[in-house]
N, C-alpha and C positions, 0 to 999 in steps of 0.2 A: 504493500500500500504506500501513496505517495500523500506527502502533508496537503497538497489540493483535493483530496479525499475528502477531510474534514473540515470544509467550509460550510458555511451557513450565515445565513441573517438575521440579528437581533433587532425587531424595531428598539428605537432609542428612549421611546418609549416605557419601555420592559425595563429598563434595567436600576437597578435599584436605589435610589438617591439614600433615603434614610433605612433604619429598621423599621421591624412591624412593631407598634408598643409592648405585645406580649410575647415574649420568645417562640412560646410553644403553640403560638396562634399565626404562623406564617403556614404553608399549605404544604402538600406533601402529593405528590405522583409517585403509584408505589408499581415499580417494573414488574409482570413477573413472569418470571425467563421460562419457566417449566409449565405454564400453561399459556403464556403469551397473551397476556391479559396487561392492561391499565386500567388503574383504583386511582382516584380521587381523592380527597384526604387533609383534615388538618392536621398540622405537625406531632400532638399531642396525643393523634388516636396512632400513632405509632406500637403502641403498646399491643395493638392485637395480633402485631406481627413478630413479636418478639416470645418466645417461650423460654419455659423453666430450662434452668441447665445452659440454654445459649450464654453467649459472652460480646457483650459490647466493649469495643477496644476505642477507647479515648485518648485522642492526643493534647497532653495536662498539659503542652509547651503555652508559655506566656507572652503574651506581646508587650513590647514597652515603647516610648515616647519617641522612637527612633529617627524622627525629622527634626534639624537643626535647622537654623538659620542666624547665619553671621556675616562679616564684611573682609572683605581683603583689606590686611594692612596697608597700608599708605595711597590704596587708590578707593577705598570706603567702598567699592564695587558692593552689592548683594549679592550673597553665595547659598545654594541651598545644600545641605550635606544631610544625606540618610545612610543610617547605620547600617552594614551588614552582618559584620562580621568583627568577632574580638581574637586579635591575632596573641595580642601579648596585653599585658594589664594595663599599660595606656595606649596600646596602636590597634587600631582597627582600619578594617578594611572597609571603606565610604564607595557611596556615591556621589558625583558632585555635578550640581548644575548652576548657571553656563560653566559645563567641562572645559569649555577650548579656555577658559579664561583662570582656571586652575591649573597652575603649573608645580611641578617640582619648586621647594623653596620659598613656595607663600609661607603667608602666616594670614590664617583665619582666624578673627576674634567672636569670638559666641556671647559674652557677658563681658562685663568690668575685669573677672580673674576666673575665666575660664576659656582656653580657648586649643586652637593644634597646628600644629606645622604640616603641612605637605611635604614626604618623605620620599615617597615613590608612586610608580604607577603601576597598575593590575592589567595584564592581557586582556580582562573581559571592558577596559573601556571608564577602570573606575580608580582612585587613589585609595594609598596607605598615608593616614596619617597618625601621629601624635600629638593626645591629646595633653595639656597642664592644668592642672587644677590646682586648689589648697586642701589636702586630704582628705575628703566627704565622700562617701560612697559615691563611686560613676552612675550608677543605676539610681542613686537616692537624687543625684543632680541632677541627670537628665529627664528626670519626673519630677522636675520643676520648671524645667527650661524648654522643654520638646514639645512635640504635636505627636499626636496618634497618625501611623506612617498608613494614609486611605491609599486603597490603591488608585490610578489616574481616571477613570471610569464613572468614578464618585465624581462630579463636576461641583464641588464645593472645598470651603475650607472644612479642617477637622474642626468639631465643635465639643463641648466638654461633655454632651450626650455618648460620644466616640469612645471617649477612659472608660467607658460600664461597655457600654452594647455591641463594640469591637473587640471583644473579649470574652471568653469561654466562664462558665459559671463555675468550672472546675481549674481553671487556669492555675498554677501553681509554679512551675520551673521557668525560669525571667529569662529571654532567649531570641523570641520569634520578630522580624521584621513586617509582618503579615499575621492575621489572625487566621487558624484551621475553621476556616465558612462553617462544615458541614456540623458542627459542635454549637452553634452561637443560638440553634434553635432548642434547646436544653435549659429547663428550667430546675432546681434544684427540685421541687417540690416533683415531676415527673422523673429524673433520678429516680428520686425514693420510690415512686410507683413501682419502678423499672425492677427497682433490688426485689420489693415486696413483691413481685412475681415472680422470684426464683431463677434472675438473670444477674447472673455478674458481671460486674464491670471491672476492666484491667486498665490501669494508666499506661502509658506509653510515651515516648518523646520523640518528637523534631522541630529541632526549630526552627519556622520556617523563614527561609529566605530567597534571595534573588532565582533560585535554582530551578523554586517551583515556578515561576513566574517569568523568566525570560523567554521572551519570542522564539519560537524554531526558527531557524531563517534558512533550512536547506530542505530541500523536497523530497531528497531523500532520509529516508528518517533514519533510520542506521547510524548518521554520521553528528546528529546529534548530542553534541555534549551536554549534561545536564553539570551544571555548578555543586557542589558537594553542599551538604548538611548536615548538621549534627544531631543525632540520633541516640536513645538509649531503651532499653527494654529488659526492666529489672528479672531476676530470679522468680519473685514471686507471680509476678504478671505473666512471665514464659510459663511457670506450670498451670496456671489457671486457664492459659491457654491451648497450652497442651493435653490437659486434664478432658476439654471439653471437644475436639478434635479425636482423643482416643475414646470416649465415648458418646461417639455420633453425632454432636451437640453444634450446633453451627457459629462460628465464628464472623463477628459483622462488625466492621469496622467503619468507623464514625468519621468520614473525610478521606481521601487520596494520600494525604501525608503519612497519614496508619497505615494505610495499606502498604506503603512506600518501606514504613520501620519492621512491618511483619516480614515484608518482602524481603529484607536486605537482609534476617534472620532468620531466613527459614533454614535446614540443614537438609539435608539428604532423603532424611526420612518425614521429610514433611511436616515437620515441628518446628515450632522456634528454638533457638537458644536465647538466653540473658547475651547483652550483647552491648558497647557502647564504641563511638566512633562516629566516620562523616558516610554519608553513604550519597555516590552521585545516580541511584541507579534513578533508570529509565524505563518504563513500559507501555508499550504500544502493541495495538495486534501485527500478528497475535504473539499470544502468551499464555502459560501455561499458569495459572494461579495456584500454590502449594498452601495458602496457610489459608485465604478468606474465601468463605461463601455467599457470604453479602455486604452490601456497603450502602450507605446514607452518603449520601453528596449533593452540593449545591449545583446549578446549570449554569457550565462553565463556557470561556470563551469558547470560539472558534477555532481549530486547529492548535490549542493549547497542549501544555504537559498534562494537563488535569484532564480534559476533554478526552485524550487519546487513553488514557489508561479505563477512563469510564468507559471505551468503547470497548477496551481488551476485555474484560469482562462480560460484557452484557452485548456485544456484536453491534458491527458500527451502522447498519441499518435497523437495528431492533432502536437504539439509542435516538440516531436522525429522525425515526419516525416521533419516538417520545416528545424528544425535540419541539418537532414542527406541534404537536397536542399541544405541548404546555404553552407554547407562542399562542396559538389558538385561543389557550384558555386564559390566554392572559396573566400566566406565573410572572414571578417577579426574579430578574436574573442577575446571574454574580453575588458577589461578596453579603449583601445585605436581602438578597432574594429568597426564594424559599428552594422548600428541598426535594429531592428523590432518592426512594428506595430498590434497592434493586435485589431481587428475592431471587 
């Protein structure tokens, strides 16, 4: 298959400026691959498809403040810098816009005494810089200083609705430059529903960044690099998944990024291992899935990395046809949109 495969049109319409006020009241199209049917659905009647013994795999990574904005020294220029990545304990890996105007050797001021040097540049298009501050936690700072990093699609500034609702209700490990979409329709109170039916849920990590998100830009897909991520998948979360896998129990995984952490740990025998590290992998059809039987995810771009893995699973005409329904029916798409099941 070639990345012009997976095109299609989103009116602009559809796509989704804010959230729904109630997490678990955004809507839900439920796939289902073994009788070839599409269900209708609020988010929150999820629960009939969920049985005892299964295992909902959540990815706990946490999004933080990761949009700076500061000025070049000596020419007051505006610079926009979003965080990717932490290389070392004050260098990270940025993005920077206007790029052509960041060079090797600036110096970017953020606040009065906080600010970073431009050190080097990144093959993918982006700088390393170093940051100086006066001893305060980087993370406790820049959840003073930063914007909630929306992705470009949102055609707004982030607004302080963004710090709750761009954010997983189970959010825990501080990490992700992006929030995991397919999690944001989760309400603590449905959680608990979920336990009290005799489903377990396993944490899991990635934090998400550039990797999931940067454009294909070659039509062969093969040649596709996907940017690495940091990934973990404790002991206890491996057996509870393993547990439910060796007795017949179905494994559903809450977002692409899970799928991604299960993926990158599956072993031989079709289990996971505990497991921590960057993982660049990539899937597209086809592909053989070893560890998940089902998945919850939001309706993604166009020929994206998310797109393509949703199609691995659930077949890229069974998916396009979904598609074009929920455009039909008027779903709300991307990041703050609603969701699909895929059985």
């Amino acid at each position: 298959m070639k990345l012009s495969d997976f095109y299609f049109e989103v009116p602009e319409e559809l796509i989704a400026q804010y959230p729904v006020e109630k997490r678990d009241e955004s809507r839900l199209l439920v796939l289902d691959r073994k009788n070839k049917t599409r269900h209708h659905h609020i988010f929150k009647e999820i629960t009939q498809y969920l049985n005892d013994g299964d295992v909902l795999v959540v990815n706990e990574t946490k999004v933080f403040p990761a949009r700076l904005f500061g000025v070049k020294e000596k020419t007051d220029a505006q610079v926009e810098l979003l965080l990717l990545r932490q290389l070392e304990q004050t260098m990270w890996e940025v993005l920077v816009k206007p790029a052509r105007k960041v060079r090797v050797g600036n110096r970017i001021q953020i606040t009065d005494d906080f600010g970073c040097d431009v050190i080097d540049n990144t093959t993918s298009g982006g700088r390393v810089v170093r940051f100086d501050y006066n001893g305060q936690d980087f993370f406790d700072l820049i959840e003073n200083v930063g914007q909630s990093p929306l992705p470009p699609y949102i055609k707004r500034e982030a607004e302080e609705i963004d710090r709750e609702k761009y954010q997983t209700v189970y959010a825990n490990k501080i990490g992700a430059v992006a929030a995991p979409t397919a999690g944001l329709h989760f309400t603590n109170e449905l959680l608990d529903e979920i336990r009290g039916n005799g489903v377990n849920i396993a944490p899991v990590v990635l934090h998400v960044g550039l990797g999931t998100f940067r454009p294909i830009k070659v039509e062969d897909l093969s040649r596709h690099q996907m940017d690495s991520e940091y990934f973990e998948i404790s002991e206890e979360s491996a057996q509870v998944i393993n547990q439910a896998k060796m007795d017949g129990k179905r494994v559903v995984a809450v977002g692409t990024t899970t799928v991604r952490v299960l993926e990158s740990a599956a072993n031989a025998d079709n289990l996971v291992k505990p497991a921590s590290g960057w993982t660049d992998k990539f899937i597209y059809p086809p592909y053989n899935f070893k560890i998940i039987d089902s998945l919850i995810t939001n309706f993604h771009l166009p020929a994206s990395t998310l797109f393509l893995l949703t199609c691995a699973l659930a077949g890229k005409d069974e998916v396009m046809e979904a598609y074009q329904e929920a455009i039909d029916k008027k779903y709300r798409f991307y990041s703050y949109g609603d969701a699909m099941l895929i059985l």
